[in-house]
C-alpha positions in Angstrom: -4.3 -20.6 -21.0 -7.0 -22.9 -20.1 -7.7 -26.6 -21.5 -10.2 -25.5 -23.7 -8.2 -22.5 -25.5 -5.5 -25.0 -25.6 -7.9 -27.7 -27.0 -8.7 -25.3 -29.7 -5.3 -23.8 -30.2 -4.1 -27.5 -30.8 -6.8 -28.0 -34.0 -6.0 -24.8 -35.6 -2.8 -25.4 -35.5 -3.2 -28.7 -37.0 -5.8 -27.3 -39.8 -3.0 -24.6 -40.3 -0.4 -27.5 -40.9 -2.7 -29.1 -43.1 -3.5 -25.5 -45.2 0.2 -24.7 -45.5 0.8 -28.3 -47.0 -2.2 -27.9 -49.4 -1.3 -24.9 -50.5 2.3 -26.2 -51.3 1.3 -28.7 -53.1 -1.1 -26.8 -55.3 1.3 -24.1 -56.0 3.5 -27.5 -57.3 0.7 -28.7 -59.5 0.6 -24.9 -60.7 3.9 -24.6 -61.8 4.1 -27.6 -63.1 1.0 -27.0 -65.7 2.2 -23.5 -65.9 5.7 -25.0 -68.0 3.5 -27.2 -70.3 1.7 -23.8 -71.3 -1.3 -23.7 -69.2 -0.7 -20.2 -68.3 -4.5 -19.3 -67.6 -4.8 -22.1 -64.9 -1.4 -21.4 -63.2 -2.6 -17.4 -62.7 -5.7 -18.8 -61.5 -4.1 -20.7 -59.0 -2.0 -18.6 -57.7 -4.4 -15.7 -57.0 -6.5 -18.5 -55.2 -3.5 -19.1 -53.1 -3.8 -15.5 -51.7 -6.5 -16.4 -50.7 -4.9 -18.9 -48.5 -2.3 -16.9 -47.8 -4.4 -14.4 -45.9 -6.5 -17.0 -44.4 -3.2 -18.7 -42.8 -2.1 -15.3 -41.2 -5.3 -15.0 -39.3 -5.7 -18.4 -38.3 -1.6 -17.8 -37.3 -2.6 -15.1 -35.0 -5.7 -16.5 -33.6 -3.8 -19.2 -32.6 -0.9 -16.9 -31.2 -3.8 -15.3 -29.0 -5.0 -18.3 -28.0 -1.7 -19.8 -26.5 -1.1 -16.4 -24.4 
């Protein structure tokens, strides 16, 4: 691996950090509006978290392929 894959690999595993901890702390927001009745928003939210979900398994293996 060169600097410059390892350059990038660094960021987007950084960004990835900083999508997991998002994404935790939405899903905590969700539940919690979710058990003061806001069904509606909580299914929302947790089919916007797929979202993330699949975004965070690509940028995992991009990052995988950059650090080989």
């Amino acid at each position: 691996m060169d600097d410059r894959d390892a350059a990038i690999a660094d960021a987007l595993e950084a960004l990835h950090m900083n999508q997991q901890a998002i994404r935790a702390s939405t899903e905590e927001i969700a539940l919690w509006l979710r058990a003061r009745g806001s069904e509606n928003t909580f299914e929302n939210t947790m089919m916007a978290l797929q979202a993330l979900d699949t975004n965070a398994e690509v940028i995992a293996s991009v990052i995988e392929q950059l650090r080989t």
